[in-house]
N, C-alpha and C positions, 0 to 999 in steps of 0.2 A: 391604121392597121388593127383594132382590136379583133382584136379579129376572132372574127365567131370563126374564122378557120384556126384557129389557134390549137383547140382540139384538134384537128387532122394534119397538119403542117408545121406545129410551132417546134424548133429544134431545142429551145432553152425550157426545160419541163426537169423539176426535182418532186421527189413524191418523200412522205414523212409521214413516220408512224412509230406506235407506241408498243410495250410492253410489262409486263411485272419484272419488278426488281428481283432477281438474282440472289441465294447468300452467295454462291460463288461469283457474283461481281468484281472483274479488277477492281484494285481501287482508281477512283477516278483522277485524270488530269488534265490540268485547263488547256483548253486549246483555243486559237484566239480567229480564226477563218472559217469560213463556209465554202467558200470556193462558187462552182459554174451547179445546177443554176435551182434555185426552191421553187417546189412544184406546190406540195401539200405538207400538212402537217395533223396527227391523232396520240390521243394521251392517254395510256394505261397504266398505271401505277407509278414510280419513280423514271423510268428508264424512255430512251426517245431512239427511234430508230428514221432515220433523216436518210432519206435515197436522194443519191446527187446523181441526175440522168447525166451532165456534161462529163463527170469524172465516173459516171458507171459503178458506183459504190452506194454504202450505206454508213453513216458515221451515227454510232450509235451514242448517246448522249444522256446525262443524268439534271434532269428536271426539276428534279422533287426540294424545290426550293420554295419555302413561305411568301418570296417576294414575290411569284409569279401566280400565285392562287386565287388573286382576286381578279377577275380579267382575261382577257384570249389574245390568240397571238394569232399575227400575219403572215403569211408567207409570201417572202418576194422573190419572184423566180430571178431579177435579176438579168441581163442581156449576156445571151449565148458566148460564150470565150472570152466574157471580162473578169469574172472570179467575183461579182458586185449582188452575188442571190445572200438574204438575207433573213432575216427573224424579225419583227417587231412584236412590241407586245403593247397591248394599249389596256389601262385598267379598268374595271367599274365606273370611275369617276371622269375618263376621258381621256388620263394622261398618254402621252406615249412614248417607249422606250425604244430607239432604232437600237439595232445591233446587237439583239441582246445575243445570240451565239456565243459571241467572245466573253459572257458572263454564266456559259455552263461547263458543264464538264464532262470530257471527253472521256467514253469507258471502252469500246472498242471500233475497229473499221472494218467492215467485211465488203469485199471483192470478188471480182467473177461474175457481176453481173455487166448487163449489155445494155439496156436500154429501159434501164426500172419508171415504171409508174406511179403504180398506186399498192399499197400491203393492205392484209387482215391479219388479224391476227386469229389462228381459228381454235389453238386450243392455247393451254397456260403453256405449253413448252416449242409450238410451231405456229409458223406465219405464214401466208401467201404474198408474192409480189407479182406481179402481173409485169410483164419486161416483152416489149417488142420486139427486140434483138433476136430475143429466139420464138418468138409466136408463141409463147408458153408461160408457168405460171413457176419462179422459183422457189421451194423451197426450204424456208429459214429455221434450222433448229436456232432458238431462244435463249439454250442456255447456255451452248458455246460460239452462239453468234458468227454462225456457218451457214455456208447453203449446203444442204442435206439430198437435194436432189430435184430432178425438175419435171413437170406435165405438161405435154403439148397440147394447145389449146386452140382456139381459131388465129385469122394476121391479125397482130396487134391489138395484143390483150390491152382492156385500158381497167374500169373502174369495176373496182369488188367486193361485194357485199355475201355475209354469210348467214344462214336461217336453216334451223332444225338440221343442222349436219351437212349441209348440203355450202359449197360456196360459191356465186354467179358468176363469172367472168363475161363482162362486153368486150366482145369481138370487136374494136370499132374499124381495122382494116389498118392499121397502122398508116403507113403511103399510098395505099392501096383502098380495097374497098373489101369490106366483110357483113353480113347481115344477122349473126348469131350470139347466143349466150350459151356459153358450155358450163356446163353445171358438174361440179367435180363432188367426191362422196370424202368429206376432210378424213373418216377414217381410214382411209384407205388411198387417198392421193390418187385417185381415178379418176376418171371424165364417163360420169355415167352416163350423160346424155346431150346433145346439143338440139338448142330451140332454134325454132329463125321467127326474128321479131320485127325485122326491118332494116334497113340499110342504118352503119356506122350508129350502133349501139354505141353511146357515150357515158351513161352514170347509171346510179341503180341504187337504192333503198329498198330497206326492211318495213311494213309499217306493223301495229300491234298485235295483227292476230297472224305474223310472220308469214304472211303475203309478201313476192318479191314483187317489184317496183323497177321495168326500165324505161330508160326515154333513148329514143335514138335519133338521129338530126336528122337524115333525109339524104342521099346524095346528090349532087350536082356535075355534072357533064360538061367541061368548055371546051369549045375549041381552042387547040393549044396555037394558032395565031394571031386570032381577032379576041379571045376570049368572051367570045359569044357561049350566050347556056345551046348548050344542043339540048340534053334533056334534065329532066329533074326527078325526085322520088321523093313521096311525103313523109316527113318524120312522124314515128308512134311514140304514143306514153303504154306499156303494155304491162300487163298485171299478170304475174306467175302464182301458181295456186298447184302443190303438190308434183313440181316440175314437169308441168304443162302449161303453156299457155292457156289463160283462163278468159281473157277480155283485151281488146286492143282497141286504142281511140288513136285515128289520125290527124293529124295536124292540117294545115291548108298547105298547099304544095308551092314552094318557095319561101318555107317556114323552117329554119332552123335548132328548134328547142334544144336547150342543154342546161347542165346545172342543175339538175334533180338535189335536192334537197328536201328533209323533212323532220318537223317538230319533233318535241321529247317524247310526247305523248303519241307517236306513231300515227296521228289521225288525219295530218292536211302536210300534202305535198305541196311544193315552191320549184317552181323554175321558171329561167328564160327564155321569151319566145320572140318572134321576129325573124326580120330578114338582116341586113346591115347592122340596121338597129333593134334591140330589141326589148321588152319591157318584162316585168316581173308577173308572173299570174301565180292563184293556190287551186287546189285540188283537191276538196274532201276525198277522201277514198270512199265510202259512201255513195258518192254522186256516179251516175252513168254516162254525164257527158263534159267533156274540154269546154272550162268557162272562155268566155267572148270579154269580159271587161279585165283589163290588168287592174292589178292590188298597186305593182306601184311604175310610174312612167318612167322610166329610165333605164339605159344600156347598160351591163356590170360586167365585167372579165370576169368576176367568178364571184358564186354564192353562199352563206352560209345562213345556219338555222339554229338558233339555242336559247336556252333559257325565258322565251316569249316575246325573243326580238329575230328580225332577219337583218342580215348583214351583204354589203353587196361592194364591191372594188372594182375601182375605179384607174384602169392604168395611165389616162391620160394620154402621151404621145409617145410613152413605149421606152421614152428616156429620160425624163426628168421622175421627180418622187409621187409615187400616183397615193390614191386616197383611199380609205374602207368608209361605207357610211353605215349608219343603224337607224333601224325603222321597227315600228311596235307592227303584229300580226294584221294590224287595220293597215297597215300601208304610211304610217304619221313618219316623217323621219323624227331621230332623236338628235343626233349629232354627225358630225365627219372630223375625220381626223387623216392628216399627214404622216403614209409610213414610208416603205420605200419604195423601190422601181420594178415595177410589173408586178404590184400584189395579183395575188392570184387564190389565193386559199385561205382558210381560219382555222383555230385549232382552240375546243373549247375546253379549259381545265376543269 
């Protein structure tokens, strides 16, 4: 099952993201569960804001501990209505710590969401979450850890990225099928414009001269007896420049790309490409055309980019403890390590 459907289908999806710390911070208390199910994870100053899509919450959580600063953490989505989504953290040196959840501290839980994704965070006191449930974007005042109010956006808001005021939302069609990125004005929590980039926009990056960056998978048509393809539609990588569409490169048609990622340095994007199976390629932004050779040969549930290594996970068969590996920007692996069940995401301190 890895399923490169897993983006348009998978039920067990938690999204995590960070914040500055608060003086008006409760003070914190240990909590020892994550519950259903970890999606992603991103770190702003002290504070962690952890969306659990199975329980439709955000448990917001206090990080800022010495022991977890050398090293990045995993997120394991965990299997849909077992309570089994989890943290790991694996250091520098390789080690790795499952569960770490039960070793932070719990500061608040905010509720009223429906189907959360993925958050930004777009100014020091508000966030964006992208939530399915309502085709929309909620949100999050920061400093009383509330939803503040909501922006309707295209079906099934998924991944979101923010540049010069502006924050991108992929449309990717939640159950459904969508082809757009609505681009909302953060000062004002408005949807100034909607692009069409291509069928079920999946991710999006920033690179350094704050260029947006999406990739969208393509859709696919079966017949719902035989599950024969009726028909198919090629996935883009497309380049936003001034909230216009500036350049679009297609995929080959039966190619599913996802997982956009990219370096510190904003200059080379990473994602996966394939049909079933799929392999890792990079992207100067620089260059005018989609390289033909992969960087590195292998399938990953989901990707990550930092510090001059790519990281790629490995769920294995969806129920036993799946694996993260790391590889230097030439494609060399460095190491693999054992975290837990259906890593799906990274989170670089």
């Amino acid at each position: 099952m890895k399923m490169n459907l897993r983006k348009i289908g998978m039920l067990a999806m938690v999204i995590t993201v960070m914040a500055s710390c608060k003086k008006d911070t409760p003070t914190p208390t240990p909590i020892r569960e994550l519950g259903d199910v970890v999606h992603s994870m991103s770190i702003a100053g002290d504070n962690g804001y952890i969306m659990v899509n199975g329980s439709s919450k955000i448990e917001v959580v206090s990080v800022g501990v010495s022991s977890y600063s050398n090293g990045y953490f995993v997120t394991n989505e965990g299997n849909f209505g077992t309570g089994n989504g989890s943290i790991s953290f694996v250091t520098s040196e390789g080690t790795v710590e499952n569960n770490v959840f039960a070793s932070m501290h719990h500061v608040a839980t905010i509720e009223g969401l429906s189907s959360p994704r993925y958050m930004a965070k777009v100014s020091g006191s508000k966030a964006y979450v992208t939530d399915w449930g309502i085709n929309g974007v909620q949100v999050i005042d920061l400093t009383t850890n509330t939803i503040s109010s909501t922006i309707t956006c295209g079906t099934g808001p998924e991944g979101i990225a923010v540049s010069n005021g502006f924050a991108y939302v992929c449309n990717v069609g939640g159950w459904g099928l969508d082809n757009t990125v609505s681009v909302i004005d953060v000062a004002t929590d408005a949807v100034v414009t909607t692009l069409t980039v291509g069928d079920k926009p999946n991710s999006v990056q920033v690179d350094l001269n704050g260029a947006v960056w999406v990739l969208t998978g393509g859709y696919t048509e079966y017949d719902p007896i035989t599950w024969a393809i009726i028909s198919e539609t090629a996935g883009n990588l497309v380049k936003i420049v001034n909230n216009t569409v500036d350049a679009t490169y297609a995929f080959a048609v039966g190619n599913h790309p996802e997982d956009l990622v990219i370096n510190n340095a904003g200059t080379t994007l990473y994602y996966s490409d394939g049909s079933w199976s799929k392999s890792v390629y990079s992207f100067d932004i620089t260059t005018t055309t989609l390289p033909t050779t992969a960087l590195i040969n292998k399938s990953f549930y989901g990707l990550g980019c930092n510090d001059g290594y790519i990281y790629g996970t490995d769920a294995v068969d969806f129920t036993q403890s799946g694996w993260s590996y790391k590889y230097t920007t030439d494609g060399t692996i460095i190491d693999s390590v054992q975290v837990g069940i259906i890593p799906g995401g990274y989170c670089f301190n």
